[in-house]
ROMAR-189583 format. One record per residue (C-alpha): residue in one letter; x, y, z. Coordinates in steps of 0.5 Angstrom, whole numbers, plus 500, padded with zeros to 3 digits. Each point is the difference from the previous one (the first is absolute). Layout:
<recs>
AXYZ/...
</recs>
This chain:
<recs>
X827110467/X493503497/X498507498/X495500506/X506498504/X505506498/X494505499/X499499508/X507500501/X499507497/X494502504/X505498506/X506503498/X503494502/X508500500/X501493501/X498500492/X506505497/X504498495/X494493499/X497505495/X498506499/X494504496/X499505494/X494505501/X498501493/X497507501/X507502502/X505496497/X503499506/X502493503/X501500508/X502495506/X495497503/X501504506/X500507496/X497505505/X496502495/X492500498/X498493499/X498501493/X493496498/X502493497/X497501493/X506504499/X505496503/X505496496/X506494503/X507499499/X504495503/X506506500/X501507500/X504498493/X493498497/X497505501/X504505497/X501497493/X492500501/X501507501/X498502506/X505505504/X502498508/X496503505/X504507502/X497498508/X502492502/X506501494/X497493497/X507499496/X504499506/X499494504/X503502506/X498508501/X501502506/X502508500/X501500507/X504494502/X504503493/X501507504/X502497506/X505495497/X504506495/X500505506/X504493505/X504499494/X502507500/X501501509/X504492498/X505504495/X500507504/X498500507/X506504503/X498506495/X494504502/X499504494/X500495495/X494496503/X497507500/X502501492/X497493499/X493503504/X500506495/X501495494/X494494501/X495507500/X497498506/X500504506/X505498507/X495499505/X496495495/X506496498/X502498508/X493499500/X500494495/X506498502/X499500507/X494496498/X504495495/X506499506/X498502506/X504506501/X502507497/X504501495/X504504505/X500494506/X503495495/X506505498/X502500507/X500493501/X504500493/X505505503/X500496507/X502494497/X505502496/X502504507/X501494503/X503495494/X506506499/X500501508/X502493502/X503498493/X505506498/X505504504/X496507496/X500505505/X493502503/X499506498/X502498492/X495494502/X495506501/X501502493/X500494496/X492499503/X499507499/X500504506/X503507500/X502500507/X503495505/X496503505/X494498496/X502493499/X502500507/X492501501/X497495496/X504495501/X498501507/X494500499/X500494496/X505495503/X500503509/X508501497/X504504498/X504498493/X507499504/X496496506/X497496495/X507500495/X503497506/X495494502/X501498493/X507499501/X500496506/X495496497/X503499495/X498497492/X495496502/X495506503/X499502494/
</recs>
């Protein structure tokens, strides 16, 4: 690939050539990503480096913008994933969604909002499928009573379980506990 080649790349912003190589700007001593959002700097300042470890023992810092020291930086996707991850450990417990919110520095709204963009729902509606298919295994696996059941998905009251199984299945737990029965193991 030429210099002509990668500085148009630049001008482009072109991300198909991240981790190909990246650029130093003289002028500031930063070195960026082909795709840096950066202002294209002018070419006569420009200097490339096959990788990001080049370019830092030349002495250049990575880019604060498009985080050229890290290949794969997707802060987003990354927020999207610590907050699943945390909703897969967690999701009978309410509170601690909200503490881990209140940890990350960012705001509740913005949050379901990245995650929403990541996996197609909020936080909140992948909780309750968490909590509806941890309902549904307990109900046709163990002989746990409902309300018990409730509480290990982390409702507070039978009645709201009751509600939202509901709502969620056309059937209440017991209905939907005998039908598993009848069914037998291979239902599930």
């Amino acid at each position: 690939m030429t210099d002509e080649e990668m500085y148009e790349a630049i001008e482009q912003r072109d991300a198909n050539y991240d981790g190909l190589f990246f650029y130093g700007v003289t002028s500031t001593g930063i070195f960026c990503r082909p795709s840096c959002s950066s202002k294209v700097p002018k070419r006569e300042n420009i200097v490339f480096f096959k990788t990001a470890d080049e370019a830092m023992q030349a002495g250049f810092r990575p880019c604060k913008r498009c985080r050229s020291d890290l290949l794969t930086y997707h802060p987003m996707e990354e927020i999207a994933k610590a907050v699943k991850d945390h909703l897969d450990a967690l999701y009978a417990q309410q509170s601690s969604w909200n503490d881990k919110v209140r940890g990350m520095g960012i705001s509740e709204r913005r949050v379901t909002d990245i995650f929403k963009e990541a996996y197609g729902l909020t936080p909140k509606a992948y909780m309750d499928r968490l909590r509806l298919r941890e309902a549904k295994r307990l109900l046709a696996t163990t002989d746990s009573k409902i309300i018990d059941i409730a509480a290990s998905v982390g409702f507070g009251s039978l009645a709201t379980f009751n509600r939202f199984f509901k709502e969620q299945t056309g059937g209440t737990p017991t209905k939907y506990r005998s039908e598993m029965r009848h069914q037998g193991p291979a239902a599930l």
